[in-house]
BALOBA-1460 file (C-alpha; in Angstrom, 3 decimals):
// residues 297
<rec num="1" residu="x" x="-12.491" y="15.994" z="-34.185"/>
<rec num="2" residu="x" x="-10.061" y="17.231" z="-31.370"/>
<rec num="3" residu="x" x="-10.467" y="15.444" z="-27.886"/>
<rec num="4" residu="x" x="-9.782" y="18.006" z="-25.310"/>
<rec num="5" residu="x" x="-9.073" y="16.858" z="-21.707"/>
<rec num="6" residu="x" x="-8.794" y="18.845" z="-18.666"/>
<rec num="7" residu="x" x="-8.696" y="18.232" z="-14.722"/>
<rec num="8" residu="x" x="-9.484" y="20.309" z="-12.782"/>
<rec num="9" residu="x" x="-9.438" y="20.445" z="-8.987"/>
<rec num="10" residu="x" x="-11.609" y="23.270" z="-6.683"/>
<rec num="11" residu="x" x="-12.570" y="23.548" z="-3.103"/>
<rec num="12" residu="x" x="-15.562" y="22.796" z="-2.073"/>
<rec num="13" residu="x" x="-18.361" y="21.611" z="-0.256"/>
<rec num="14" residu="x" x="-21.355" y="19.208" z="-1.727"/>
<rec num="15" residu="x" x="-24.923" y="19.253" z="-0.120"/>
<rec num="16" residu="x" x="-25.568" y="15.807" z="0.932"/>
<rec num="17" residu="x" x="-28.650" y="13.744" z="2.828"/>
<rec num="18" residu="x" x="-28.208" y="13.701" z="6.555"/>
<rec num="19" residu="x" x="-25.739" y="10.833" z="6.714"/>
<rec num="20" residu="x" x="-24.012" y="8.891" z="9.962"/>
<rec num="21" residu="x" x="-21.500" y="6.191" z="10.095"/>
<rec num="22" residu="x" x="-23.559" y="3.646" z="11.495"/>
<rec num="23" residu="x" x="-25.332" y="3.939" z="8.475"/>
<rec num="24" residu="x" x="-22.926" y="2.102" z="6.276"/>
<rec num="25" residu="x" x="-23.116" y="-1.370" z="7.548"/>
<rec num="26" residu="x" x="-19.584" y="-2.670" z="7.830"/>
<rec num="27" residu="x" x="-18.668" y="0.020" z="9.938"/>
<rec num="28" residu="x" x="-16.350" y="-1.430" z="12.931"/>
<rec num="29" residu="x" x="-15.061" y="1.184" z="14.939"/>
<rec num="30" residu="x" x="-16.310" y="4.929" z="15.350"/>
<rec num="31" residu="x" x="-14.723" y="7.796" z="18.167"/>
<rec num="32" residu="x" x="-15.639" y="11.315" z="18.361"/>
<rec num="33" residu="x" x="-14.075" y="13.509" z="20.750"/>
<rec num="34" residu="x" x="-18.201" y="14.820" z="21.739"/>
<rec num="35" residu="x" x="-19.621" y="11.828" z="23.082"/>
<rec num="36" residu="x" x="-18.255" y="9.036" z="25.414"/>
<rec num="37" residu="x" x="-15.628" y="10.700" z="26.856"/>
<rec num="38" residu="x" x="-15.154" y="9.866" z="30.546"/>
<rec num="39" residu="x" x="-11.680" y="11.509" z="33.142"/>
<rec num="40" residu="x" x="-11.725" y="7.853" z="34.824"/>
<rec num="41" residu="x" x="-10.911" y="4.363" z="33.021"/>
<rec num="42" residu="x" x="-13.902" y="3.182" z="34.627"/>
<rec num="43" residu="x" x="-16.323" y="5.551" z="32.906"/>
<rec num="44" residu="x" x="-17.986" y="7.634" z="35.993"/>
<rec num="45" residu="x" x="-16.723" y="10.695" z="35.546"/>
<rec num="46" residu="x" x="-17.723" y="12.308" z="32.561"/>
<rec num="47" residu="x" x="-14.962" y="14.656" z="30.930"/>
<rec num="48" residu="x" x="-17.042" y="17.876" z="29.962"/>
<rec num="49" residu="x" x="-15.032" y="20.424" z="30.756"/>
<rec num="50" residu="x" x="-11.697" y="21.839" z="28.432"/>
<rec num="51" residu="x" x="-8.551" y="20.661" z="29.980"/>
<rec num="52" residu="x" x="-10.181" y="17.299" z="31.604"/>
<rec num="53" residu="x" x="-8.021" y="14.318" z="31.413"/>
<rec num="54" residu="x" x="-9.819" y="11.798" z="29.335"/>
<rec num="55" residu="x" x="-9.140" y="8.061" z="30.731"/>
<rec num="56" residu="x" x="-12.230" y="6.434" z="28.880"/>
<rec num="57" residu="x" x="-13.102" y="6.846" z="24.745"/>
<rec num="58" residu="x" x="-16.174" y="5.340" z="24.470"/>
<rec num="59" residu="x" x="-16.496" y="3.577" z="20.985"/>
<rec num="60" residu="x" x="-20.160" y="4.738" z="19.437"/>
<rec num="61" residu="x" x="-19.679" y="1.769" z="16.631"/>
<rec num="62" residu="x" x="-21.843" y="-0.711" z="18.907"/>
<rec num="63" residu="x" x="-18.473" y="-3.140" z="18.537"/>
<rec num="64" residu="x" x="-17.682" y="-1.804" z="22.115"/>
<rec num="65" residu="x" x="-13.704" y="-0.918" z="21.147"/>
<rec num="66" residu="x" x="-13.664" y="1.532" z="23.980"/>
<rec num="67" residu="x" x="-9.867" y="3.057" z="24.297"/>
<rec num="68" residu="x" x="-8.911" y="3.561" z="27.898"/>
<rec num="69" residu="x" x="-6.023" y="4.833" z="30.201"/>
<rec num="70" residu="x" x="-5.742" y="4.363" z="34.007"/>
<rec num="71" residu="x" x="-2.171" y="6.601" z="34.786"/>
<rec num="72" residu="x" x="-2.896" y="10.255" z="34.941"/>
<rec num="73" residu="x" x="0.308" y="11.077" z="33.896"/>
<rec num="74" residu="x" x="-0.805" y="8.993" z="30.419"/>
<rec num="75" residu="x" x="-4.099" y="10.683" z="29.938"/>
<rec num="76" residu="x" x="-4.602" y="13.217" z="26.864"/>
<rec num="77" residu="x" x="-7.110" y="16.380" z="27.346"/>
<rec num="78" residu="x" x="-10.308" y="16.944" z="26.153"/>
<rec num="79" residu="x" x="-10.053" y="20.090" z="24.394"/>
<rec num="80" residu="x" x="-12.637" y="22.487" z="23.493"/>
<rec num="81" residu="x" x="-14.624" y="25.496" z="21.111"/>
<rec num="82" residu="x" x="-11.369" y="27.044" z="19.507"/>
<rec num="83" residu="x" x="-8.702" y="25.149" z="21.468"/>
<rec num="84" residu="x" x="-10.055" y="22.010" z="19.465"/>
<rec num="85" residu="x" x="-10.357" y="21.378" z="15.658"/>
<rec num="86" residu="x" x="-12.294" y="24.537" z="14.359"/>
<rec num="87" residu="x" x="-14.636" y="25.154" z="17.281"/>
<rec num="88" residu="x" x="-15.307" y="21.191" z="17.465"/>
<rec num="89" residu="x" x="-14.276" y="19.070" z="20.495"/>
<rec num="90" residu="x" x="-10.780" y="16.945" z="20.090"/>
<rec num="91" residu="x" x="-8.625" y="15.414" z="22.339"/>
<rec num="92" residu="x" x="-4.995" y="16.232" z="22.497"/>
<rec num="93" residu="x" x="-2.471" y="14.140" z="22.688"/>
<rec num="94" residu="x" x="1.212" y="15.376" z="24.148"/>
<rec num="95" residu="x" x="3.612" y="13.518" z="22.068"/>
<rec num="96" residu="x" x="5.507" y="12.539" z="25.279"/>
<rec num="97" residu="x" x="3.380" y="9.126" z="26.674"/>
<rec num="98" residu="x" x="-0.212" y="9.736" z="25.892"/>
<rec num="99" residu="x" x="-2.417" y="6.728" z="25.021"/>
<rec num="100" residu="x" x="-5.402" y="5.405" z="25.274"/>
<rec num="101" residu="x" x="-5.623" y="1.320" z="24.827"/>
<rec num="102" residu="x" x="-7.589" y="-1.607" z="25.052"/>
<rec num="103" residu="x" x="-6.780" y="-5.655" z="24.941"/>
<rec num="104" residu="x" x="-8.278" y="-7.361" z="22.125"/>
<rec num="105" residu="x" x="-6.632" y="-10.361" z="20.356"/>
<rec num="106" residu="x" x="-6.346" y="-10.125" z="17.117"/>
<rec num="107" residu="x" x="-8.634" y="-6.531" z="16.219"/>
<rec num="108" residu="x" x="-10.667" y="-6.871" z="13.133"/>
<rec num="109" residu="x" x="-8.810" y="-10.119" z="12.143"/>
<rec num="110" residu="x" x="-11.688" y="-11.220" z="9.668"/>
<rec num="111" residu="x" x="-10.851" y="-8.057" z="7.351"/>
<rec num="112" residu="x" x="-8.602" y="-8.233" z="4.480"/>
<rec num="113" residu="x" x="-9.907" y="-5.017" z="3.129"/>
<rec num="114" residu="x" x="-11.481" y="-1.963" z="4.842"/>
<rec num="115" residu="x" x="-11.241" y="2.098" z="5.219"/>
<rec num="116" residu="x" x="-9.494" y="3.894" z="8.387"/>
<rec num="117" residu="x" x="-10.866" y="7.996" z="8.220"/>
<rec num="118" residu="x" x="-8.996" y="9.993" z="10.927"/>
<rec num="119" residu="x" x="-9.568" y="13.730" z="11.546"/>
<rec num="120" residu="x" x="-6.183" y="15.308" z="12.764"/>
<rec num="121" residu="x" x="-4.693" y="18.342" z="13.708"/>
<rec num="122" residu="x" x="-0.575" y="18.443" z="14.313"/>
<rec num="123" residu="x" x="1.216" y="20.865" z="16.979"/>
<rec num="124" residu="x" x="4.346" y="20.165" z="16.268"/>
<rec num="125" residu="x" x="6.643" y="18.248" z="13.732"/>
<rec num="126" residu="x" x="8.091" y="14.565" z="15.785"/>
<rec num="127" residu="x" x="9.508" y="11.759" z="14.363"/>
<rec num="128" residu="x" x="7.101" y="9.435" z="14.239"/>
<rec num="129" residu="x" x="2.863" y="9.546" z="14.903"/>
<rec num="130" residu="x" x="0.563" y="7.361" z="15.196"/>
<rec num="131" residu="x" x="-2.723" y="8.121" z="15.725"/>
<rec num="132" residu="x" x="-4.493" y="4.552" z="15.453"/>
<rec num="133" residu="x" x="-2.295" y="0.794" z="16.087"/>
<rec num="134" residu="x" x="-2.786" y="-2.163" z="16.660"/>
<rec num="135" residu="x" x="-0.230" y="-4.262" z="17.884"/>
<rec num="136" residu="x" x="1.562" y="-7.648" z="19.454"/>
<rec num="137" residu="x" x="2.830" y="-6.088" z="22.707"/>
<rec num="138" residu="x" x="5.375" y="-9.186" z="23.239"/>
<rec num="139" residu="x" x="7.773" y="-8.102" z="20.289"/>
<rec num="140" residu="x" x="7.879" y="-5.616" z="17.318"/>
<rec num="141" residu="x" x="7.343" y="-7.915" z="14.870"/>
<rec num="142" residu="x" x="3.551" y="-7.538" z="14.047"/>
<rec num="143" residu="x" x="1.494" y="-4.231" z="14.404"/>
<rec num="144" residu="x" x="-0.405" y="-1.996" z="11.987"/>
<rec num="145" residu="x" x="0.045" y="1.676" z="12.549"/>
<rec num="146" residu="x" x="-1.642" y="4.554" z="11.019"/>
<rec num="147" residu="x" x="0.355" y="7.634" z="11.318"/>
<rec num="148" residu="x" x="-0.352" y="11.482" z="10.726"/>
<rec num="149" residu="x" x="3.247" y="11.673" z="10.385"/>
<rec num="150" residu="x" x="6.818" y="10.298" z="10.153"/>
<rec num="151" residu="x" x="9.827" y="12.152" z="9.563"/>
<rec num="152" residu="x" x="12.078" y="9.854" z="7.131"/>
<rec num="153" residu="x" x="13.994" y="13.069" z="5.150"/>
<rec num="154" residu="x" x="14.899" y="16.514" z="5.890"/>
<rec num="155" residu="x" x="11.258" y="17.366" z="5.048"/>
<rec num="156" residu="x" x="9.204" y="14.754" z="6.626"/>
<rec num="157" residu="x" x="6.555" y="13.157" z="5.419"/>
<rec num="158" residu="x" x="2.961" y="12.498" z="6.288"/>
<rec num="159" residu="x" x="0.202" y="10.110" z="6.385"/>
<rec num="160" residu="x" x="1.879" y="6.651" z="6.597"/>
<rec num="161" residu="x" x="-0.046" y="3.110" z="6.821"/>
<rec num="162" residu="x" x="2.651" y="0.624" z="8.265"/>
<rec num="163" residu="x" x="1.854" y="-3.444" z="8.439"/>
<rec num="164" residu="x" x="4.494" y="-5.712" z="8.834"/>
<rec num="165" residu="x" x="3.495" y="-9.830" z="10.082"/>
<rec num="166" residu="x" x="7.008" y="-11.313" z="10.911"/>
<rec num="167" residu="x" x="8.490" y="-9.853" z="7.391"/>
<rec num="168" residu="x" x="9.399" y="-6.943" z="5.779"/>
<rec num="169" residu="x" x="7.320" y="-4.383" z="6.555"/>
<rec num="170" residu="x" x="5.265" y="-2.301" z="4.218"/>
<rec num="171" residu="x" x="5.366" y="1.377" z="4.977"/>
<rec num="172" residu="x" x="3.888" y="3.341" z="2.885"/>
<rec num="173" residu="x" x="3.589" y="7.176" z="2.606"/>
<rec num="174" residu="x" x="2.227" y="10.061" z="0.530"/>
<rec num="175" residu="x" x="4.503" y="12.254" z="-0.875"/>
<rec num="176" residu="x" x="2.743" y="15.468" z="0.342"/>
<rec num="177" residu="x" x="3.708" y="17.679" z="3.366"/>
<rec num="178" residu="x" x="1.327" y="18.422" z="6.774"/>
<rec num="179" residu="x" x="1.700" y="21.594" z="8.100"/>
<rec num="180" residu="x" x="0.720" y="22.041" z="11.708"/>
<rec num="181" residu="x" x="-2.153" y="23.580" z="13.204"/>
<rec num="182" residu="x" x="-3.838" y="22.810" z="9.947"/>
<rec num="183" residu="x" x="-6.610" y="19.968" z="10.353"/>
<rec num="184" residu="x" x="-6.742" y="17.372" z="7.868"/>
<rec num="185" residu="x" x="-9.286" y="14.334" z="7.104"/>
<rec num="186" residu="x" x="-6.857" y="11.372" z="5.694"/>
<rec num="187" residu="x" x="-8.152" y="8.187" z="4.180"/>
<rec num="188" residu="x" x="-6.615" y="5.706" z="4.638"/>
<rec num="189" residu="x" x="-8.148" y="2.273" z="2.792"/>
<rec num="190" residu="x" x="-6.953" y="-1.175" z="1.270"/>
<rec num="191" residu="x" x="-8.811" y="-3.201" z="-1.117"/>
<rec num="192" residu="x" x="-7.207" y="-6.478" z="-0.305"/>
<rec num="193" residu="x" x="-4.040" y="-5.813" z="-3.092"/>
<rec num="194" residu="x" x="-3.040" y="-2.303" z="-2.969"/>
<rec num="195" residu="x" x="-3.801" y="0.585" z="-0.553"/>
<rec num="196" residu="x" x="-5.080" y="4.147" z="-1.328"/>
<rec num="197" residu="x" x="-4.272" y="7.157" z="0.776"/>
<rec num="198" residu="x" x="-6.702" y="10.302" z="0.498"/>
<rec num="199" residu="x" x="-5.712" y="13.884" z="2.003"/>
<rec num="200" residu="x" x="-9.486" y="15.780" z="2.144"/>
<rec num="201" residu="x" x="-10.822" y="13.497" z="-0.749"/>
<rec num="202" residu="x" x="-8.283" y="13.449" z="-2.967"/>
<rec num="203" residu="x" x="-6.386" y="10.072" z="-4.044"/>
<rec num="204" residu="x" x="-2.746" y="11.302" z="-3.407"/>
<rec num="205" residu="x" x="0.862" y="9.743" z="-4.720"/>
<rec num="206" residu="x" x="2.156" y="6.856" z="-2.839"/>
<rec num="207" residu="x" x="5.838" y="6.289" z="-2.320"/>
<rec num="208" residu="x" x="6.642" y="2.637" z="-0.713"/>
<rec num="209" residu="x" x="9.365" y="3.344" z="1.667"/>
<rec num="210" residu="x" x="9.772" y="-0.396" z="2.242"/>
<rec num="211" residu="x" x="8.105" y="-3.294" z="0.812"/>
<rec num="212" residu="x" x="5.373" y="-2.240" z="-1.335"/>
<rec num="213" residu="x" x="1.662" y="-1.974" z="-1.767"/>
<rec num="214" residu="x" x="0.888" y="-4.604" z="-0.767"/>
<rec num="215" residu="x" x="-2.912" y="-3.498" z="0.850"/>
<rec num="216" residu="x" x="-1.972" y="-5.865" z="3.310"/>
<rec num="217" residu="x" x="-5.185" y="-5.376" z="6.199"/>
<rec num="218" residu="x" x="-5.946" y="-6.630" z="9.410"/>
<rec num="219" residu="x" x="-6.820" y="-9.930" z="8.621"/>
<rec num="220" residu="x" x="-2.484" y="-10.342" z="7.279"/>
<rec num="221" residu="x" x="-1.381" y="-9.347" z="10.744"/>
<rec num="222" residu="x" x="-1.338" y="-11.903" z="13.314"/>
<rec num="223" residu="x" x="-0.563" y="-12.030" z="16.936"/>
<rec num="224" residu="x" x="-1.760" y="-8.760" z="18.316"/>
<rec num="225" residu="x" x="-2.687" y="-8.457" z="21.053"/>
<rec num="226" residu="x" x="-4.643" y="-4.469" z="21.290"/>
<rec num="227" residu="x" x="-5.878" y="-1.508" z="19.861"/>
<rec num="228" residu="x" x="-4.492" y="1.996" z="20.406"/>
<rec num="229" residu="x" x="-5.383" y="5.292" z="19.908"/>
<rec num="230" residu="x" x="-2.162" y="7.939" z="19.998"/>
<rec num="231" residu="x" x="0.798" y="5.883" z="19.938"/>
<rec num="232" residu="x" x="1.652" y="1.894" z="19.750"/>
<rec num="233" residu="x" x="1.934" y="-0.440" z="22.229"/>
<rec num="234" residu="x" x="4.756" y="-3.289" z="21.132"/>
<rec num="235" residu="x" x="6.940" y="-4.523" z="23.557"/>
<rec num="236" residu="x" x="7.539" y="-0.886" z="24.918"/>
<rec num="237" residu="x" x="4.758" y="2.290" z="24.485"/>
<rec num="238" residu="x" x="5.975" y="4.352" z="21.727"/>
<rec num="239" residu="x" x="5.012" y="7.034" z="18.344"/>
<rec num="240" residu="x" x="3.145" y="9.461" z="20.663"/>
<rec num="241" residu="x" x="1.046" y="11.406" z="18.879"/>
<rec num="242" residu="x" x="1.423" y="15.054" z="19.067"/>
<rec num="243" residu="x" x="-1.650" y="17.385" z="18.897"/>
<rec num="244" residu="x" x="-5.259" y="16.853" z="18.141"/>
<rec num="245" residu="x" x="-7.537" y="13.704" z="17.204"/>
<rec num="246" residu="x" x="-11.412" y="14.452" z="16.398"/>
<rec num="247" residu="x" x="-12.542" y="11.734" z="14.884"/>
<rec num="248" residu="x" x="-11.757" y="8.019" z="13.770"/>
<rec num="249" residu="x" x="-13.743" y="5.709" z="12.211"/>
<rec num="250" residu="x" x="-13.224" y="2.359" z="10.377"/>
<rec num="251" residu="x" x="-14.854" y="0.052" z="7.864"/>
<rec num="252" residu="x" x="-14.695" y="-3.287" z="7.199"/>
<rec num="253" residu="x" x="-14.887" y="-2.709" z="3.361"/>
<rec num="254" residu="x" x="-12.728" y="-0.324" z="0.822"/>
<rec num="255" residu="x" x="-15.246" y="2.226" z="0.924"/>
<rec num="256" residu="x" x="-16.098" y="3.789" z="-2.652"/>
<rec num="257" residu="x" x="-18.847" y="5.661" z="-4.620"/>
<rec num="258" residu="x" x="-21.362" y="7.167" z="-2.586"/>
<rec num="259" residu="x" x="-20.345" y="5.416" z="0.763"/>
<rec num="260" residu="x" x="-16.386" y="7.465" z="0.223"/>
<rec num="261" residu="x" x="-17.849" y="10.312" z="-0.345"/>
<rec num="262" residu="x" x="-20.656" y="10.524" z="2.312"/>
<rec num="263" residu="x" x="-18.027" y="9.725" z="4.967"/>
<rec num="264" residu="x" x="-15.663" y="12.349" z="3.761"/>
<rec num="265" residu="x" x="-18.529" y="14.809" z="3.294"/>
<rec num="266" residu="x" x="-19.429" y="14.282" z="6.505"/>
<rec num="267" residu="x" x="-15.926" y="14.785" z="8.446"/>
<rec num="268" residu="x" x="-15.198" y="17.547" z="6.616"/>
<rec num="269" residu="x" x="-18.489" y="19.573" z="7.105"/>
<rec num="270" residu="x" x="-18.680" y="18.960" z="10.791"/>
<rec num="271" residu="x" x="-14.710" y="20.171" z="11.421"/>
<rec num="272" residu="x" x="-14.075" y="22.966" z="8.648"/>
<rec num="273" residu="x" x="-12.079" y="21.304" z="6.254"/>
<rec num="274" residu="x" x="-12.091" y="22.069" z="3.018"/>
<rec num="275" residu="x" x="-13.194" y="18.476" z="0.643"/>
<rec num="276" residu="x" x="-11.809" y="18.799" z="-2.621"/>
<rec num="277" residu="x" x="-13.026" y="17.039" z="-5.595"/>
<rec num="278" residu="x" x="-11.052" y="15.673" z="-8.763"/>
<rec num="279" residu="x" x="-13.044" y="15.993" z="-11.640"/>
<rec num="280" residu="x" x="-12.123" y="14.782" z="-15.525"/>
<rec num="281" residu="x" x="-14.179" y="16.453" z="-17.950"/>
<rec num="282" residu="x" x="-13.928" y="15.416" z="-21.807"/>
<rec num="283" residu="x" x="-14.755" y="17.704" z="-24.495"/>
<rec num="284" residu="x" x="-15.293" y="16.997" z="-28.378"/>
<rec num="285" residu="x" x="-15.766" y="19.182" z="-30.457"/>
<rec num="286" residu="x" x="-14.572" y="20.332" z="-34.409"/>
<rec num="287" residu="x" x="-11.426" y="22.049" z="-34.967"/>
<rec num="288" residu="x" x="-8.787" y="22.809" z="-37.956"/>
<rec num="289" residu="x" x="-5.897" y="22.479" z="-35.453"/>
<rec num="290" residu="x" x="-4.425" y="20.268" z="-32.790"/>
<rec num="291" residu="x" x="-3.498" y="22.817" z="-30.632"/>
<rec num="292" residu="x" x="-4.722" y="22.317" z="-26.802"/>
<rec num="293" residu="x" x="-6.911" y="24.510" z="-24.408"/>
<rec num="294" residu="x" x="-6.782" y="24.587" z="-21.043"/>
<rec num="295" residu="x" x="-10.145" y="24.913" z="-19.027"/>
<rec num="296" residu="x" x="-9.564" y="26.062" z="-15.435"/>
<rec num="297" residu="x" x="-12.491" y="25.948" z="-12.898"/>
């Protein structure tokens, strides 16, 4: 008996149940670029129209995260129909000082393990991204950043979690390559120990850049003192994101199974994006030689 192995990876879409993120219940912080956007920090000016500023991102989580930004000159646009992500409302950020923030101490500080999901779209290649921080604004010692993008060789390379807590930090990367204009759902999760990066719902090849994988969360990282969406704020505003942001949400758990998948199904229906699944099939069956086959899907 020859065991014949193959994996195979396709494109593809899976019918699933209606599903929402509120309906997995650790879910801690949820944005969408088609509800709860307001032109005014304050939140009385709804931004409808493509091209408003957007001073207010209203968090739909019910944890009341809401993102905001009083300085016009700071404000990213709401853009719509094609100018978004694949005729879906995003906000765009100019890679120059756009950023939306809000004081918290200490954001999500009771999880040592959870899922970031981020639906992004680049315009250009910078040095540095991030689309989602959180941060101690009195130094640069302690922050969490999840970036779309961080150019560290002649290529560059994308999706990047970096934690550090007073130490070395650990920054790690996958070793594919974003291209712009080109929307993407990344994964980004820890289970306490290590972390797993996903690029449209496929596990993808971590490189530590420094320190290692640590899956070093939230709950590791002390003495911050905000959240951000579109760049950092240490002791100076910085790592402006440059182009579009759809979607975030965030768990409180490493999301797997059915939860993973329903999330990822879900982001990559409602913007276009193509979820790909890797499957490992094993075959058995009689044979007078040991010479492989290749199945390709």
């Amino acid at each position: 008996m020859d065991l014949i192995k193959f994996v195979t990876q396709f494109a593809g879409k899976r019918a699933t149940p209606a599903f929402a993120p509120t309906d997995i219940a650790s879910l801690r912080y949820w944005i969408k670029a088609d509800t709860g956007l307001f032109q005014d920090a304050e939140g009385t000016t709804p931004a409808t129209a493509d091209g408003d500023v957007v001073g207010l991102w209203k968090d739909q989580s019910g944890n009341a995260y809401d993102v905001s930004q009083a300085t016009t000159e700071k404000k990213p646009l709401l853009k719509l129909t094609t100018n978004g992500i694949n005729n879906r409302a995003a906000v765009l950020f100019d890679g120059s000082n756009d950023i939306l923030v809000r004081t918290v101490a200490n954001w999500l500080s009771g999880d040592s393990a959870g899922s970031v999901f981020i639906v992004v779209q680049l315009d250009t290649i910078a040095d540095l991204m991030a689309a989602l921080a959180t941060a101690d604004e009195g130094g640069t010692a302690y922050y969490m950043m999840f970036n779309p993008y961080y150019q560290n060789d002649a290529a560059g390379r994308p999706l990047r979690v970096m934690q550090r807590n007073n130490d070395t930090g650990d920054f790690v990367r996958v070793d594919d390559i974003l291209a712009v204009d080109t929307a993407y759902v990344a994964s980004i999760k820890s289970s306490g120990t290590a972390y797993t990066i996903r690029m449209n719902g496929v596990d993808r090849t971590l490189t530590a850049v420094s320190g290692s994988s640590t899956g070093d969360w939230f709950a590791d990282t002390a003495n911050r003192d905000n959240l951000s969406v579109g760049g950092v704020k240490r002791s100076a505003e910085a790592y402006f994101m440059n182009g579009l942001i759809a979607e975030i949400i965030v768990y409180g758990d490493d999301l797997t199974g059915d939860d993973l998948t329903n999330v990822e199904t879900y982001l990559t229906d409602r913007y276009g994006v193509e979820l790909q699944y890797a499957i490992t099939t094993s075959v058995n069956f009689d044979s007078g030689s040991s010479d492989s086959v290749v199945v390709e899907l």
